[in-house]
DRENGU-223880 format. One record per residue: x, y, z of N, C-alpha, C in turn; residue in one letter. Coordinates in steps of 0.2 Angstrom, whole numbers, plus 2048, in hexadecimal, padded with zeros to 3 digits. Each point is the difference from the previous one (the first is absolute). Layout:
// residues N
XYZXYZXYZa
...
***
This chain:
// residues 170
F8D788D3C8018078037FD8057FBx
8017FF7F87FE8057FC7FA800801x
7FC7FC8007F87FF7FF7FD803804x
8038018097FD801802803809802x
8068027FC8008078007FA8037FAx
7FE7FD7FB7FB8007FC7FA800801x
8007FC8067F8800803802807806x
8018028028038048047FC8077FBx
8038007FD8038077FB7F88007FBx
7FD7FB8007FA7FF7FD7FB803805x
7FE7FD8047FF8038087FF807800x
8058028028028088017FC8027F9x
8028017FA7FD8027FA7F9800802x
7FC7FB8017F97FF8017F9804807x
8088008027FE8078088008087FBx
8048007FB7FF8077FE7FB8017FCx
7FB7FB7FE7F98027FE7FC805801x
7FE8067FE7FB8048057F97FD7FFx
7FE8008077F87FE7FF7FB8057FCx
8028057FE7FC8037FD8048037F8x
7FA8027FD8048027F97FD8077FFx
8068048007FD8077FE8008017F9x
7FD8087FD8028007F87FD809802x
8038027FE7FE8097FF8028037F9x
7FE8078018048037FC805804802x
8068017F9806805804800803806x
7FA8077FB7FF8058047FD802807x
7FC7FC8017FD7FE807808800807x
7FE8058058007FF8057FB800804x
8037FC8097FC8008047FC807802x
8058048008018088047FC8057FDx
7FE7FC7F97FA8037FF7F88017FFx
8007FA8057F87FF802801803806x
7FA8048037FB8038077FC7FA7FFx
7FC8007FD7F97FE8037FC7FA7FAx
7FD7FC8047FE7FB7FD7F97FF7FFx
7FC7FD7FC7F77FE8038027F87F9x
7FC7FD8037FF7F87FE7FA8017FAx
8027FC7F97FD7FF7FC7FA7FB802x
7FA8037FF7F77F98018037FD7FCx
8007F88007FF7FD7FB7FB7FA801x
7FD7FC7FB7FF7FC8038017F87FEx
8078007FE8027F97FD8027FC808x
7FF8028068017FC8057FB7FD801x
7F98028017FA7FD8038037F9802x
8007FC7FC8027F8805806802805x
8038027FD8078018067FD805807x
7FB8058037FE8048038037FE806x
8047FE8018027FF8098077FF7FEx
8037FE7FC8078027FE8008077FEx
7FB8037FE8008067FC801806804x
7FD7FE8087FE8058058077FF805x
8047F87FE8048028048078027FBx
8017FF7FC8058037FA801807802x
7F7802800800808801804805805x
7FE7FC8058028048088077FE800x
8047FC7FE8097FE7FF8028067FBx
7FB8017FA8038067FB7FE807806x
7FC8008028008088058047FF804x
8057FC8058028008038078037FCx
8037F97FB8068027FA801808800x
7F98037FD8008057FD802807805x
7FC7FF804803803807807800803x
8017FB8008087FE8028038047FBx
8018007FA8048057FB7FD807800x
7FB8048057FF8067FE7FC8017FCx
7FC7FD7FF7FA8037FB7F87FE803x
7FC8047FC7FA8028077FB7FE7FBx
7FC7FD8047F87FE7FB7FB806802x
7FC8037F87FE8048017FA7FD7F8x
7FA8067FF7FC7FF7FD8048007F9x
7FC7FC7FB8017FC7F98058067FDx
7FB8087FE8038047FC802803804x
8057FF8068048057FF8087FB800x
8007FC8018077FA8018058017FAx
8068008018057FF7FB8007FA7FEx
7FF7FA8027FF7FB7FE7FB7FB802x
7FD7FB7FC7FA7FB8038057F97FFx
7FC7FC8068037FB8017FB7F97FFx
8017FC7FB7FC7FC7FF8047F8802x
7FD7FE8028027F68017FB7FC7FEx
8027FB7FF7FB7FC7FE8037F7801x
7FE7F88018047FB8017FF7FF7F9x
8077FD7FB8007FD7FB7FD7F8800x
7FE7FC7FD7FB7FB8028087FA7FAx
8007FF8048077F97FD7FD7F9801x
7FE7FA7FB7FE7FA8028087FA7FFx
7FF7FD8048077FB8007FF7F7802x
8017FE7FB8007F98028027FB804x
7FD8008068047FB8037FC7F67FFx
8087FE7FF7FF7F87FE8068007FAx
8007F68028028007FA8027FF7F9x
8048027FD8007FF7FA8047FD7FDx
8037FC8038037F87FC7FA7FA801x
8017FC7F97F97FC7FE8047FB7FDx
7FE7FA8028017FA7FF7FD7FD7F9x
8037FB7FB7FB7FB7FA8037FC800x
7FC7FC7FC8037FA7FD7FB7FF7FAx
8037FC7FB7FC8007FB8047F87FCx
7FC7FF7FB8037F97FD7FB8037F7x
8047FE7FD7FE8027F78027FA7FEx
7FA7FE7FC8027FA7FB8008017F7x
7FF8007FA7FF8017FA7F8806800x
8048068007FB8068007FC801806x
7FE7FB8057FD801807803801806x
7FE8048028038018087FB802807x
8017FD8057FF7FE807802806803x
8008068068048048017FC802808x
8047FF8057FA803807805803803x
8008078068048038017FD802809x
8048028037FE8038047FA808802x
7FC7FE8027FD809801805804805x
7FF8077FD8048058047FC803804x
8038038067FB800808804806801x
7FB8068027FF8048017FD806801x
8018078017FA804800802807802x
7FB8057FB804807800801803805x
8018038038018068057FF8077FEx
7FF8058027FF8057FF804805808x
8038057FC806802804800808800x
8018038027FD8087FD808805804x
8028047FB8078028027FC80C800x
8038018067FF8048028058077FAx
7F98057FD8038047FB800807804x
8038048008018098048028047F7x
7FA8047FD8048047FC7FB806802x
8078068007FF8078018008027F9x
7F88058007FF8047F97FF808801x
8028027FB8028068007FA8037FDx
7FB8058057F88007FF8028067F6x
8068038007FE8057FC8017FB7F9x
8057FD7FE8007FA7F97FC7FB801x
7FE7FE8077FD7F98018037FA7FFx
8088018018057FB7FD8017FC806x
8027FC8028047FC8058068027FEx
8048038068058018018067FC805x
7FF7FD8048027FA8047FB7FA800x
8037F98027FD7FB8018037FC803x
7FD7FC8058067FB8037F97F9802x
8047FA7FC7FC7F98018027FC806x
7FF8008058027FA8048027F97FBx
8077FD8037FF7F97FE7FE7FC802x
7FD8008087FE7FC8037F97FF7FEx
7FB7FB8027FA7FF7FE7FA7FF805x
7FC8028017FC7FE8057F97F97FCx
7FE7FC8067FC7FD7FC7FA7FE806x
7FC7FD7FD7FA8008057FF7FB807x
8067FE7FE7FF7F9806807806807x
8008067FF8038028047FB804806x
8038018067FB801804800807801x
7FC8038027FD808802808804802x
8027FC8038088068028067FE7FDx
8007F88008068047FA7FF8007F9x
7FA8027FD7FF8037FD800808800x
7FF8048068028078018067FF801x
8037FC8048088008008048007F8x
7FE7FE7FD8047FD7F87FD8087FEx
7FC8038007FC8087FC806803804x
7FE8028068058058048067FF7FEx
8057F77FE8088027FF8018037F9x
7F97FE7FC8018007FA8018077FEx
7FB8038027FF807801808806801x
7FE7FE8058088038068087FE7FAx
8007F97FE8057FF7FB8008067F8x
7FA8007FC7FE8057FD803805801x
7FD805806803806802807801803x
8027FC8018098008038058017F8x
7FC7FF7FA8048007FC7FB8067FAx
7FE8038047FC8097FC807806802x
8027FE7F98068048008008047FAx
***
């Protein structure tokens, strides 16, 4: 019975992860951005179809909270994203030997380890402050998108991601 109020109570903690990770400064309020325009960059080029759909969930976001896209100089704030590129090993990594040593000489054969990287890329939003040029808010998805996912829910995973970011621009 313990074990299983422990798996219970483990559970529940595990639900209160947010999927996204914010980090700002103090001073920053929402209430006081009007108007937005999107920093050019160009560290997406590979990502370009993620990039475009990233974009139209942050114009919707942004809209949703009351702020307007307008030309570069005149915006309170610029809004830059970009996908962080994470690689991760899938396989295993327990390996098998054996080996036999006599007077200084040894015999030794092992298992090979079987596997292969993956490349994962985690969605980044940071608002800059055009007059310091600081990053002033930033929030990373913890989810991951990867290439074996298909055209929509890959915009599905952007949209929640998106949408979860600005629920917590506070």
């Amino acid at each position: 019975m313990r074990s299983l109020t422990l798996f219970i109570a483990l559970l529940l903690l595990s639900a209160c992860v947010s999927p996204v990770v914010i980090d700002r400064q103090d001073n920053v309020t929402p209430s006081q951005y009007q108007t937005y325009a999107f920093i050019e960059q160009d560290e997406d080029t590979p990502r370009a179809l993620d990039d475009q759909r990233a974009r139209k969930a942050l114009e919707t976001a942004l809209a949703s909270q009351g702020i307007k896209s307008v030309p570069a100089d005149q915006a309170d704030i610029q809004v830059r994203h970009f996908f962080k590129r994470e690689q991760r090993y899938d396989g295993d990594v327990m390996q098998f030997g054996f080996g036999y040593g006599f007077n200084n000489v040894a015999l030794g054969a092992s298992t090979p380890v079987e596997g292969e990287m993956t490349e994962e890329y985690k969605l980044v939003v940071q608002l800059v402050d055009p007059a310091s040029n600081n990053v002033v808010w930033q929030a990373t998805s913890r989810d991951r998108l990867h290439d074996e996912m298909s055209s929509e829910r890959r915009q599905a995973h952007i949209d929640k991601a998106v949408k979860e970011m600005f629920e917590r621009f506070d």
